[in-house]
Structure formats: structure tokens, C-alpha cells
VORO-726260 format. One record per residue (C-alpha): residue number from 1; residue in three letters; y negated, x, z negated. Coordinates in steps of 0.001 Angstrom, whole numbers. Layout:
residues N
SITE  fipa  fise       yy       xx       zz
SITE   NUM   ALA        Y        X        Z
...
end
This chain:
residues 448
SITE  fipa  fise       yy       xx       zz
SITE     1   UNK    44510    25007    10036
SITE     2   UNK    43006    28409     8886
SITE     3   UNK    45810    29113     6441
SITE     4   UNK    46166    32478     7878
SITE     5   UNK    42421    32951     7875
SITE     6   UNK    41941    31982     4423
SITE     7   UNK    44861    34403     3172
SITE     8   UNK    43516    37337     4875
SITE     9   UNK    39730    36734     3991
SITE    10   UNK    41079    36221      159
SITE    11   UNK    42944    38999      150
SITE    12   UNK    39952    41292     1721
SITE    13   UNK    37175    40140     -804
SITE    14   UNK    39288    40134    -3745
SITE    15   UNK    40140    44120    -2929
SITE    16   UNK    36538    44762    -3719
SITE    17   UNK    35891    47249    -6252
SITE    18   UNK    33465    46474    -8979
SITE    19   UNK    30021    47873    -9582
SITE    20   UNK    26296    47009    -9573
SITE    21   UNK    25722    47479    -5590
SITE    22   UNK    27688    46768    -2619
SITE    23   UNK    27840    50223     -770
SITE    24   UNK    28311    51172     2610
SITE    25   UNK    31535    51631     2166
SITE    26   UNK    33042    48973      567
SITE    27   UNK    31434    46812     3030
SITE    28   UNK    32342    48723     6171
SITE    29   UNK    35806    49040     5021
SITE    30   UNK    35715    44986     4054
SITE    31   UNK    34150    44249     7799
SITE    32   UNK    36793    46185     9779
SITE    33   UNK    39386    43635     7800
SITE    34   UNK    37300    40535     8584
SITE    35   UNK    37166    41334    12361
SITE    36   UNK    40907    41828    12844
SITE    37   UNK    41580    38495    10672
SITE    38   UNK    38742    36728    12925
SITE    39   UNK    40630    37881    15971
SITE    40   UNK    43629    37087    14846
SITE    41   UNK    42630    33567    14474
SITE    42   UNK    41406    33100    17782
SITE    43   UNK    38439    33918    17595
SITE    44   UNK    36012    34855    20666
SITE    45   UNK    35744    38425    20833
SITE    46   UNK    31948    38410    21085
SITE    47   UNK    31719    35868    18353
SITE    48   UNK    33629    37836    15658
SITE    49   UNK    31387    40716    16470
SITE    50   UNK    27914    38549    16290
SITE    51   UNK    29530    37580    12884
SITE    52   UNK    30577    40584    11423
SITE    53   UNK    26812    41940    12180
SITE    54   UNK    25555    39419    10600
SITE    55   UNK    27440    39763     7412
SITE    56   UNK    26536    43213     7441
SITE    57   UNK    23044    43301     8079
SITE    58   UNK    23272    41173     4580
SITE    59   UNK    25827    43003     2397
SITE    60   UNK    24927    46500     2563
SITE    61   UNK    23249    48026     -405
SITE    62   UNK    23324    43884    -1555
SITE    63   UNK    21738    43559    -5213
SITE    64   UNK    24461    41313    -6947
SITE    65   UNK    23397    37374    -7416
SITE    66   UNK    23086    37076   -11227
SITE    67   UNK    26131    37721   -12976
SITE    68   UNK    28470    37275    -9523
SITE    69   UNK    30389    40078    -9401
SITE    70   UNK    30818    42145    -5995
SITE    71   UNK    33779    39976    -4094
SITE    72   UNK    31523    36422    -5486
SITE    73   UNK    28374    38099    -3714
SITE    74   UNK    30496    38741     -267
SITE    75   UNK    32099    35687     -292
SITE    76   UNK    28309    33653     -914
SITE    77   UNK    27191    35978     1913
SITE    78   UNK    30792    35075     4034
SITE    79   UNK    29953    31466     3168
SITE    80   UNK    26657    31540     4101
SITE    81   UNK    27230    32908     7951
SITE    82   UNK    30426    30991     8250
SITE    83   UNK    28208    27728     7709
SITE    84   UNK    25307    28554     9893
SITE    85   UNK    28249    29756    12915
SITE    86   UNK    29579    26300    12318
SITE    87   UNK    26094    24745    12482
SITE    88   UNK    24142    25060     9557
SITE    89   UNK    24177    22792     6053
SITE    90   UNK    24611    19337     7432
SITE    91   UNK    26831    17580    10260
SITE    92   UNK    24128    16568    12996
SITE    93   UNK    23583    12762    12902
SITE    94   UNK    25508    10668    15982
SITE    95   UNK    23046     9255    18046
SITE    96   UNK    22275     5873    18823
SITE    97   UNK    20943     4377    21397
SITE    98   UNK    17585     2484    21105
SITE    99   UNK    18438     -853    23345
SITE   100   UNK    22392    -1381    22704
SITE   101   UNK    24856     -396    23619
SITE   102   UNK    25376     3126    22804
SITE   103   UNK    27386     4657    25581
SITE   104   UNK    29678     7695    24336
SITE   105   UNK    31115     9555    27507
SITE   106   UNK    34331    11646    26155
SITE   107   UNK    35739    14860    28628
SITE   108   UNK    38217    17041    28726
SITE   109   UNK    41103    18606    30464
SITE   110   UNK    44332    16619    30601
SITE   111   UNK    46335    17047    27432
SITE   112   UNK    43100    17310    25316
SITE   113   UNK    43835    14106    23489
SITE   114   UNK    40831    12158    25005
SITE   115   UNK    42330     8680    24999
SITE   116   UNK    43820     8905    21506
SITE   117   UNK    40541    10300    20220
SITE   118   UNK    38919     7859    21813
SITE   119   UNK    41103     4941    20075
SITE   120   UNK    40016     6957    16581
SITE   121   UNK    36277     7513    17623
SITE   122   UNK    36642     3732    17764
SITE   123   UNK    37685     2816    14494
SITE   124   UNK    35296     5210    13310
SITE   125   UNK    32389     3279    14796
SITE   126   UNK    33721      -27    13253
SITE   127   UNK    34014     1609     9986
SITE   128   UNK    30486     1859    10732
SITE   129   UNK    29172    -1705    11007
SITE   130   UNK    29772    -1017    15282
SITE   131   UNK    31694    -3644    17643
SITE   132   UNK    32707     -949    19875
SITE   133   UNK    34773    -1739    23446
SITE   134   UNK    36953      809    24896
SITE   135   UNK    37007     1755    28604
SITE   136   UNK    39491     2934    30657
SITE   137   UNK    38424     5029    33500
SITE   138   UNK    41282     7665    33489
SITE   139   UNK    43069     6562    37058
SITE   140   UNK    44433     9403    37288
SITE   141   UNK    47528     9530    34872
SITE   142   UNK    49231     6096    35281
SITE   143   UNK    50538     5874    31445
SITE   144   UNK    46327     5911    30204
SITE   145   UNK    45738     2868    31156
SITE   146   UNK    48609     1288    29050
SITE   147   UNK    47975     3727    26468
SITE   148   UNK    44576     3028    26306
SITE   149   UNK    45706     -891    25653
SITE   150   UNK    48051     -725    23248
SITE   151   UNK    45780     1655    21148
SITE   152   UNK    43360     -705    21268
SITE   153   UNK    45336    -3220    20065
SITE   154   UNK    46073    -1310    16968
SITE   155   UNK    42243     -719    16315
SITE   156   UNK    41554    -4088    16867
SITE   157   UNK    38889    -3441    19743
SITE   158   UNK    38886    -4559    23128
SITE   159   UNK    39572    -2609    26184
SITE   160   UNK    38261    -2901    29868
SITE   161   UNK    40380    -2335    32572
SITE   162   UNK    40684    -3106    36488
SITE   163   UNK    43586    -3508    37852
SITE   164   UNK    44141    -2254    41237
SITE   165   UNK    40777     -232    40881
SITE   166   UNK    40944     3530    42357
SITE   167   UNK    37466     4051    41673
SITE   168   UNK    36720     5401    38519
SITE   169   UNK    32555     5337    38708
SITE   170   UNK    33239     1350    39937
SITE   171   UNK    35229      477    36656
SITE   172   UNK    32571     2574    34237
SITE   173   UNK    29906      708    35959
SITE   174   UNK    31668    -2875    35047
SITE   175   UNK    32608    -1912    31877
SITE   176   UNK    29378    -1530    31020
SITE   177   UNK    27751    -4655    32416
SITE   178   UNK    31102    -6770    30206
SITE   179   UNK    29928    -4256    27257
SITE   180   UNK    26565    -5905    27609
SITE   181   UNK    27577    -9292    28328
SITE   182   UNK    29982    -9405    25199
SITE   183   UNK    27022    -8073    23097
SITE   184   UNK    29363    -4995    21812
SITE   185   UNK    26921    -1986    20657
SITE   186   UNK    29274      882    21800
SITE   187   UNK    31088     1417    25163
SITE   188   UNK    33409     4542    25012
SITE   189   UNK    34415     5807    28602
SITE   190   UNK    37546     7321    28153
SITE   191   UNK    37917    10006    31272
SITE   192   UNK    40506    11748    33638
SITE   193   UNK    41385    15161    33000
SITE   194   UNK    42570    17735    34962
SITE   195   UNK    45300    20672    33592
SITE   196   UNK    42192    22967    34246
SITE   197   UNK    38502    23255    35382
SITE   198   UNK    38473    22380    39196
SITE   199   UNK    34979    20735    41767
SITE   200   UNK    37007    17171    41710
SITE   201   UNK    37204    17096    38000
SITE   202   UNK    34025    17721    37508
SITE   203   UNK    32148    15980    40414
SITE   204   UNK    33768    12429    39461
SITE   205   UNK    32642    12935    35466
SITE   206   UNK    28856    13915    36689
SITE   207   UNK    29265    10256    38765
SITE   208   UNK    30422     8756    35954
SITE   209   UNK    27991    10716    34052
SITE   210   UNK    24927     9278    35934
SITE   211   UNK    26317     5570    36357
SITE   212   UNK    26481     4938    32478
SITE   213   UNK    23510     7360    31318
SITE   214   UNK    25904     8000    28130
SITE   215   UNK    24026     8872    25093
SITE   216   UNK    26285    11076    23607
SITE   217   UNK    29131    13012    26168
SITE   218   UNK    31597    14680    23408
SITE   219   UNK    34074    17427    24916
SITE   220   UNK    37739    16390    23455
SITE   221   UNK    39041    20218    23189
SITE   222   UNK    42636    21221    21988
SITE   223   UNK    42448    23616    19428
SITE   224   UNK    45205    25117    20368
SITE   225   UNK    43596    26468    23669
SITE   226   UNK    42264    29922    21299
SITE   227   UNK    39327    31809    23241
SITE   228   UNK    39910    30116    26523
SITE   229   UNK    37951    27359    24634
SITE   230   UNK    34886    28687    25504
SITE   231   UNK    34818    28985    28880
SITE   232   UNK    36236    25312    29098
SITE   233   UNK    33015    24265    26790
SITE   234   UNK    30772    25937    28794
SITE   235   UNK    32219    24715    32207
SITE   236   UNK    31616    21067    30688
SITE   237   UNK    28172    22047    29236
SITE   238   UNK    26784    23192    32524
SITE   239   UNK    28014    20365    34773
SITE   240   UNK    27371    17451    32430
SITE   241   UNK    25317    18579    29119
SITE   242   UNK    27539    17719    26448
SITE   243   UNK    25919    16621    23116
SITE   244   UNK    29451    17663    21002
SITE   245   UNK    32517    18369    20550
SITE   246   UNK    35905    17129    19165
SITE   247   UNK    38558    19257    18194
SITE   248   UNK    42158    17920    17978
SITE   249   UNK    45617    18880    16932
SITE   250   UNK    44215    20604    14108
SITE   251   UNK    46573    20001    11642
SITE   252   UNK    49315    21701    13821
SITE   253   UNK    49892    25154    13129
SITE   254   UNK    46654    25657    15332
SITE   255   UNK    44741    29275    13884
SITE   256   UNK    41329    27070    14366
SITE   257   UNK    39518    29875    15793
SITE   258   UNK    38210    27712    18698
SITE   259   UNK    36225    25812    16388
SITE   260   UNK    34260    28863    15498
SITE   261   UNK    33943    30033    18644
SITE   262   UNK    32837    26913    20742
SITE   263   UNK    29955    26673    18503
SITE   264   UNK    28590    29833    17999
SITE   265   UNK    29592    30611    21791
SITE   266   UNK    27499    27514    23515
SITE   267   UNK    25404    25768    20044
SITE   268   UNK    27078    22466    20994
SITE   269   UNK    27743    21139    17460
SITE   270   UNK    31489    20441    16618
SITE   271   UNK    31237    16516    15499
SITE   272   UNK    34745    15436    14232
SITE   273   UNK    37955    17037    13847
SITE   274   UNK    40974    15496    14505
SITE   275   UNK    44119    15929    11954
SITE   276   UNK    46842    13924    13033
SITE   277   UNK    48376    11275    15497
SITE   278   UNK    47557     8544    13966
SITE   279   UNK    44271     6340    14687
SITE   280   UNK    42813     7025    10701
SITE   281   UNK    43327    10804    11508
SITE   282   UNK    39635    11685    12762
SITE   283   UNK    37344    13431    10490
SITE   284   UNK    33875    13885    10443
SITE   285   UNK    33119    17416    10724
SITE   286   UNK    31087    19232     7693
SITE   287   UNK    30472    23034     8495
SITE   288   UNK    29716    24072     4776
SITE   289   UNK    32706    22202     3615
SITE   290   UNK    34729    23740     6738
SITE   291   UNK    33442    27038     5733
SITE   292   UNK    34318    26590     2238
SITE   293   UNK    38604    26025     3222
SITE   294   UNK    38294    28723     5429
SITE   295   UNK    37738    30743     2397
SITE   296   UNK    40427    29346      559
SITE   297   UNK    37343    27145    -1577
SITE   298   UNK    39144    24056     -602
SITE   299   UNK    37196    20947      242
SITE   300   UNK    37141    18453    -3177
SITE   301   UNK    33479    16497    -1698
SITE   302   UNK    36259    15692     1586
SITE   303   UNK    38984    14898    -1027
SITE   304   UNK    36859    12794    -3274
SITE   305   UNK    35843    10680     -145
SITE   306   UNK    38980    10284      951
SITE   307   UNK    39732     9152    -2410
SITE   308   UNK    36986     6736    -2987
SITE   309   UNK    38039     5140      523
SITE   310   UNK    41840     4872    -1191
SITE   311   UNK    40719     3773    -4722
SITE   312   UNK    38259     1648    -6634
SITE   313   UNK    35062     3221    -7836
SITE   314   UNK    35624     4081   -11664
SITE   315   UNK    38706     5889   -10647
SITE   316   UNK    36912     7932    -7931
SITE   317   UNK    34412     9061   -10623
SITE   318   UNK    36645     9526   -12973
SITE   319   UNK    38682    11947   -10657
SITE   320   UNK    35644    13847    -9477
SITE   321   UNK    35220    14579   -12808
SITE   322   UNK    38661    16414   -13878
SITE   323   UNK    38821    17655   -10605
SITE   324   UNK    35355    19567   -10831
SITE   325   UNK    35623    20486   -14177
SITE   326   UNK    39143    22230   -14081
SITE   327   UNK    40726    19164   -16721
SITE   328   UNK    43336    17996   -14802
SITE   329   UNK    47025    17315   -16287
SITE   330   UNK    50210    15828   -15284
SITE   331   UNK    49035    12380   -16169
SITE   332   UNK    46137    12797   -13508
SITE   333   UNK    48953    13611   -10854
SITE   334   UNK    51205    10644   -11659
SITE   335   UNK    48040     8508   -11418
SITE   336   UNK    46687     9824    -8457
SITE   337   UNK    49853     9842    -6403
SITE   338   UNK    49657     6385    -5342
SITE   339   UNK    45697     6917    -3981
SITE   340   UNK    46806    10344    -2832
SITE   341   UNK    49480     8759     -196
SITE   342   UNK    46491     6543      899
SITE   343   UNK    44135     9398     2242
SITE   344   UNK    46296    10494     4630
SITE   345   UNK    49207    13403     5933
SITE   346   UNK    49645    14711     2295
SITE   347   UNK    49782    18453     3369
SITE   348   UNK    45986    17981     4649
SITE   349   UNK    45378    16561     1296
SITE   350   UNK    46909    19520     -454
SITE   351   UNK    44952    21554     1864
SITE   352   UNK    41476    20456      -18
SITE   353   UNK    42539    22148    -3303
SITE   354   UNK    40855    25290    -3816
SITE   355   UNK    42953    28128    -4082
SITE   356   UNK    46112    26252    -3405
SITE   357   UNK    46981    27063      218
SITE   358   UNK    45993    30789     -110
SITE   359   UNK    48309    31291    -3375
SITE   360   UNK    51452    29926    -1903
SITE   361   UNK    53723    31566     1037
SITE   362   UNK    52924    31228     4252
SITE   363   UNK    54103    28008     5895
SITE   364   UNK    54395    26442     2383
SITE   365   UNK    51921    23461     2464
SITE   366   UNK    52886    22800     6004
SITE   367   UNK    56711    21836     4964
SITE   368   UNK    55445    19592     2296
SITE   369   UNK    56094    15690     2696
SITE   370   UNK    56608    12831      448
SITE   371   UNK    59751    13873     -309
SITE   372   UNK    58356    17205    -2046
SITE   373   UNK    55682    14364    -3579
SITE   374   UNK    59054    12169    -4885
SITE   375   UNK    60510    15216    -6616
SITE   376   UNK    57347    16045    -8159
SITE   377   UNK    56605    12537    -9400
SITE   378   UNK    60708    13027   -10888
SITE   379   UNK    59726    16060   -12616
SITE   380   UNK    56989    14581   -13759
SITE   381   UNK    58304    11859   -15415
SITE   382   UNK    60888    13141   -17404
SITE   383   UNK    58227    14537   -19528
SITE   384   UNK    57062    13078   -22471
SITE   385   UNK    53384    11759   -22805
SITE   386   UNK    52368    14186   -24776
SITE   387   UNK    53760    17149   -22363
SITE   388   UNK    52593    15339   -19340
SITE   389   UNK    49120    15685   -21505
SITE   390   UNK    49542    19462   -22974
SITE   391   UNK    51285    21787   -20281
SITE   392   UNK    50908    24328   -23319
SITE   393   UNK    54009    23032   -25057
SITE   394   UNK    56545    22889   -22616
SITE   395   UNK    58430    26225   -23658
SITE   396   UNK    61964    27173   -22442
SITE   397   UNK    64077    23960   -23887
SITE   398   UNK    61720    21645   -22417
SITE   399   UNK    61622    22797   -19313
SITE   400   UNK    65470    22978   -19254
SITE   401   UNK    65322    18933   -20391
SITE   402   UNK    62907    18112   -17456
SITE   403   UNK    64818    19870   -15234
SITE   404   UNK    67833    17835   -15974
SITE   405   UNK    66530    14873   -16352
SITE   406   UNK    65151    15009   -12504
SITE   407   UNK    67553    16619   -10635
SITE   408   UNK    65771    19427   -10366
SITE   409   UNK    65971    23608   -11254
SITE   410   UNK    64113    25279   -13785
SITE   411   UNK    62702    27637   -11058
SITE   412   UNK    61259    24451    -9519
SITE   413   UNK    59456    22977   -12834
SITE   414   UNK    58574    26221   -14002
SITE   415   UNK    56713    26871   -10263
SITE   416   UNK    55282    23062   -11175
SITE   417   UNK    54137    24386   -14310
SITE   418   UNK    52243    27308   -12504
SITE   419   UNK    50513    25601   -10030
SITE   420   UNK    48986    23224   -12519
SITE   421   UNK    47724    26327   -14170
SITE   422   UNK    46456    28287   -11037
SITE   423   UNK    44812    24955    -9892
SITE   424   UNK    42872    24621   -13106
SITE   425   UNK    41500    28346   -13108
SITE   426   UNK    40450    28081    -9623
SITE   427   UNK    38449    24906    -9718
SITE   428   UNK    37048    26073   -12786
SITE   429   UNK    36516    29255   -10985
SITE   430   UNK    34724    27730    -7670
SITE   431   UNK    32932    24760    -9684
SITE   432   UNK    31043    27775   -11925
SITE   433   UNK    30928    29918    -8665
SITE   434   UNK    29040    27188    -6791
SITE   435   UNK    26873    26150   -10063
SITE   436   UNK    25537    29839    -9343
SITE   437   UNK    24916    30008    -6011
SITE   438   UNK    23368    26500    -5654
SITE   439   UNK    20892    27928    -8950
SITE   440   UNK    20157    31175    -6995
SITE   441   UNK    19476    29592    -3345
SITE   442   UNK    16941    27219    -5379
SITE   443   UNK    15506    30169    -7316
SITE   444   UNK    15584    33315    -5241
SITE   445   UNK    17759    36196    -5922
SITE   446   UNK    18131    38305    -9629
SITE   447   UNK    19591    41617   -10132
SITE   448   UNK    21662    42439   -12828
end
């Protein structure tokens, strides 16, 4: 997701030369890079032009934050329009509604991912303090029904059906009168699709629509659909109002520029992103922390979570700590592997660490598994203690003895080796980076 992006972007603001002022032409000649890697993502034409506008509207004849040098001050500027495209600092709250229960209508075309999402969206809401019941009102695919079950089943939340039932508006309608009579506080109407936009599609969701009175209808959108994902949202929008959307399949080898482009296309807020098959793989989405891995920043606030949810407390705090600092060693890795095989596919893990997808090949993170993770752990521990703690001393010999000892090559430790390094300069690199733009946008601006 945004690999691509992120290289490109990195690779245009780090070109920029340094100096006092951003001119004209470093600028224009950055801005004619940024559009072709916006594009190239997927990006809606007219969005990637609104945004490359913006950015230069800001950048030209820019007085430099501080002490950030020129490519710092584009990518605060970068970061800043990314983040209000995306929708600004903070996620917009879910609603809920006033008199239980909270109805949450998901749409979409067929293929979108609506019932699986709606299995996650689920779990979400119990990991809320919600009793959530699923419906099932796609009749139109025979598998969604059973689908719909046995996903429910693995969430632990019930799920109304009606066998024999050909009308869709009938079963939302009963579903909600059981939702009320069970006392659950969320119904979520999971909806028939269509393989694209078409008058029966949409007529049965606006009856469905006005049966239930949802209070939030979320558009389930494939990211994979690129710039025809904006014409889909805005179909949806017009017939029904939609209050959000959630984008799925994103940790395929998706370009992600539908995400930018549904929101700055239609200003219906993107509200979770979805990163895998299984039911834990639904995200809440953060637009500063999304804008922050599209420029290769990472995402450690989205890591730490993830690791507070997969560890106890102290260990949480003490990992936020090395990790924002720069201070991590090979004893933090062995440590952390455990947690870090808790919080989910381990290349979207990997995917959090600033700097680390943009500095390795193309592809690279994507073919990692847990076997990559077992022959690091090998590598690992045939070091010593004290060269698990001090990188510094593992010269030639050593490495030669730790590649031995694990079955590995002395390529493969000595590319360990690196990464450790490169990981600590660029989290030292961001964390200072951010401690100056977070003292500027409190401050106001200073020139050199």
C-alpha cells in the first residue's frame, strides 16, 4: 500500500538542493515529479492537480521552518496537504445513535468485500463495549448468506437471517425489530451488490435505506478499483448519502490512490481501512498517520497501539520509548518478536517503520513472512549478549561466526546489520523532524 508512492515522493524531496529559500524552480521542477507519482498511484486526475496547487501556492519563495532544511520544509508542507486531502488532523468520530440501536447500513458493488467487512466492523464494535447483531440482506449471491453465518460465528455475534425470504427490505425490517427485542445496540445490514452501478441496485438499497433509517451508511470500496472509485462514491453518495467509507484489500499490491481520491473527490471521510482477510484485519483510519507512510514517515503511534493491544503495559512504554528515541538493539527485536506476531500480517507491521519500506527494493516487504522473521530471530541469536547489545563490535570474524552458527550468509547478517543502523538514523531523524514541526505549528513560523 503506497510503497511506490512513498519511493517516488522520497526520492523527489530528498533531490532538493540546499539553500535559505525554496525557489521557483526547485519547486516547479519538484511538483512536475509529484504529479506523475500521484498519477501513477491512481490517483484522480483532478485531485492530483487540486493537490499539487495547493502545495505550490505554499512552497514557493517558502522561508525555511527553523533550522529544517529545504526537503524537511517540503515534506512538512507535503504532510500538511496530504492530511487535510485525507480529512484533516483527526479520524471523524462514528456516530451513535441516541435511542439504541445504532443501525450501520454498508454498500457496495459485488466483490467490494461488504460481508467480510461487515464481520470485522463487528468485532470492532465489540471491542468497543457494543453487542452488535449482523444482518443478512444480500439475496442476491446465494453463498452470503452462509458466509455471513459462519463469519459470525467466528466473531462471536449473532446473525439474522430468513430463510426462504426474496425480499430484502422485509428481512432488514425484521432484523431490526429482533435487534430491538434482543436489546443488541448495533444492527449492521450487510447489502447486495451489483458488478457495477445499475437503477435495481440502487433502488432496493434507498428501500432498505428508508426502512432502517441507518445512522451511519459506509461505502465498502475495493481499492483496487484506481480512479473509477470516484464515480462509484459519488453514484452511492447521491442515491443514499453515505456518511463514510471503507477501503479494503489494501494490503494487496493495491497503489492506494483511491483512498486519496474518494475523499478529496466527494468529502466523505474514509473511516477504516481494511488490511487483510482475516476478521482482526480492519483498521481505523488516521489521515495524519496515513499521510505520514505515504511519505515513507512510517506510522510508530499505529505500531505502538497495535503493540499495547499484543503486550502488557510496561512493555508498551518501554517500546515507545526506544522506538521514538532511535535506541533500539538486537535485544529489543528478540523481545519484541513474540508481541510483533500478535499485531498482525508482519509485512504491515514492517510497513510502520519509518524509512524502512522506502530503503529496500521494490516488492521487498511484501515477500516477507515468518519465515524471514525465523531466520532473523536465528541470526539473532547466535550473537552474544553483548553484540546483540553493541552492533558496533561485530567486525568481519563475528559476523562470519553468526553467520555460521544460523545457517545463514554473511551478505544476509551484514544486510541485518544495516537495517538496524538505517532504522535507528531514521527514527531519530523523523522523531527530531516532528519535535520541530509540532514546536513551529504551536509557535508560528521563524526564518533562519
Amino acid at each position: 500500500m503506497f510503497d511506490n508512492l512513498a519511493r517516488r515522493l522520497s526520492g523527489i524531496i530528498s533531490g532538493l538542493r540546499r539553500g535559505g529559500r525554496l525557489s521557483e524552480d526547485d519547486v516547479a521542477t519538484m511538483l512536475r515529479e509529484v504529479r506523475v507519482a500521484l498519477l501513477e498511484a491512481d490517483v484522480n486526475f483532478g485531485v492530483a492537480k487540486e493537490f499539487v496547487a495547493a502545495v505550490k501556492a505554499k512552497a514557493v519563495g517558502e522561508e525555511l521552518y527553523g533550522s529544517l532544511t529545504p526537503d524537511q520544509t517540503i515534506i512538512k508542507i507535503v504532510r500538511d496537504e496530504l492530511t487535510s486531502m485525507l480529512g484533516g488532523e483527526e479520524p471523524p468520530k462514528f456516530q451513535w445513535a441516541s435511542t439504541p440501536p445504532t443501525v450501520v447500513l454498508l454498500c457496495g458493488l459485488q466483490g467490494s468485500g461488504k460481508t467480510t467487512t461487515a464481520a470485522k466492523l463487528a468485532k470492532w464494535m465489540v471491542a468497543q463495549g457494543k453487542k452488535p447483531m449482523l444482518a443478512a440482506c444480500d439475496l442476491q449471491r446465494p453463498a452470503a448468506i452462509k458466509q455471513l453465518e459462519v463469519l459470525g460465528e467466528q466473531v462471536d455475534v449473532p446473525v439474522f437471517t430468513k430463510a426462504g425470504e426474496s425480499n430484502a427490505v422485509a428481512v432488514a425490517k425484521e432484523a431490526l425489530e429482533r435487534a430491538r427485542y434482543l436489546m443488541r445496540d448495533v444492527l449492521i445490514v450487510d447489502t447486495a451488490g451489483r458488478l457495477q452501478v445499475d437503477d435495481d441496485l440502487m433502488d432496493e438499497l434507498k428501500r432498505i435505506e428508508q426502512a432502517v433509517q441507518p445512522t451511519e451508511s459506509l461505502l465498502v470500496v475495493d481499492s483496487t478499483t484506481g480512479q473509477e472509485s470516484v464515480n462509484v462514491a459519488r453514484a452511492f453518495h447521491e442515491k443514499i448519502g453515505i456518511t463514510g467509507a471503507i477501503f479494503t484489500k489494501l494490503d494487496g499490491d493495491t497503489r492506494g490512490g483511491a483512498v486519496l481520491s474518494v475523499r478529496a473527490a466527494t468529502g466523505v471521510p474514509v473511516r477504516f481501512i481494511g488490511l487483510g482477510e482475516q476478521v482482526e484485519a480492519l483498521d481505523v483510519f488516521y489521515p495524519d498517520r496515513m499521510a505520514q507512510r505515504i511519505l515513507g514517515m512510517g506510522d510508530i503511534l499505529g505500531m505502538i497501539e497495535k503493540a499495547e493491544a499484543a503486550m502488557d503495559h510496561g512493555e508498551a512504554e518501554a517500546m515507545q520509548a526506544k522506538w521514538t528515541k532511535g535506541s533500539v538493539d538486537f535485544n529489543d527485536f528478540l523481545s519484541n518478536f513474540q508481541a510483533v506476531r500478535k499485531m498482525g500480517p508482519i509485512q504491515n507491521v514492517l510497513k510502520m517503520i519509518p524509512g524502512l519500506g522506502v530503503n529496500l527494493p521494490e516488492g521487498a516487504l511484501d515477500k516477507m513472512d515468518d519465515g524471514h522473521i525465523n531466520r532473523i530471530e536465528a541470526m539473532i541469536l547466535s550473537m552474544t549478549l553483548r553484540e546483540r547489545s553493541n552492533p558496533d563490535i561485530l567486525n568481519g570474524s563475528r559476523r562470519k561466526r553468526i553467520a555460521a552458527g544460523s545457517g545463514s550468509t554473511v551478505e544476509e547478517v551484514n544486510a541485518l546489520i544495516k537495517q538496524m543502523y538505517e532504522m535507528r538514523r531514521q527514527m531519530k531523524q523523523f522523531g527530531k523532524m516532528q519535535s520541530k514541526m509540532g514546536k513551529f505549528s504551536k509557535f508560528g513560523r521563524r526564518g533562519r
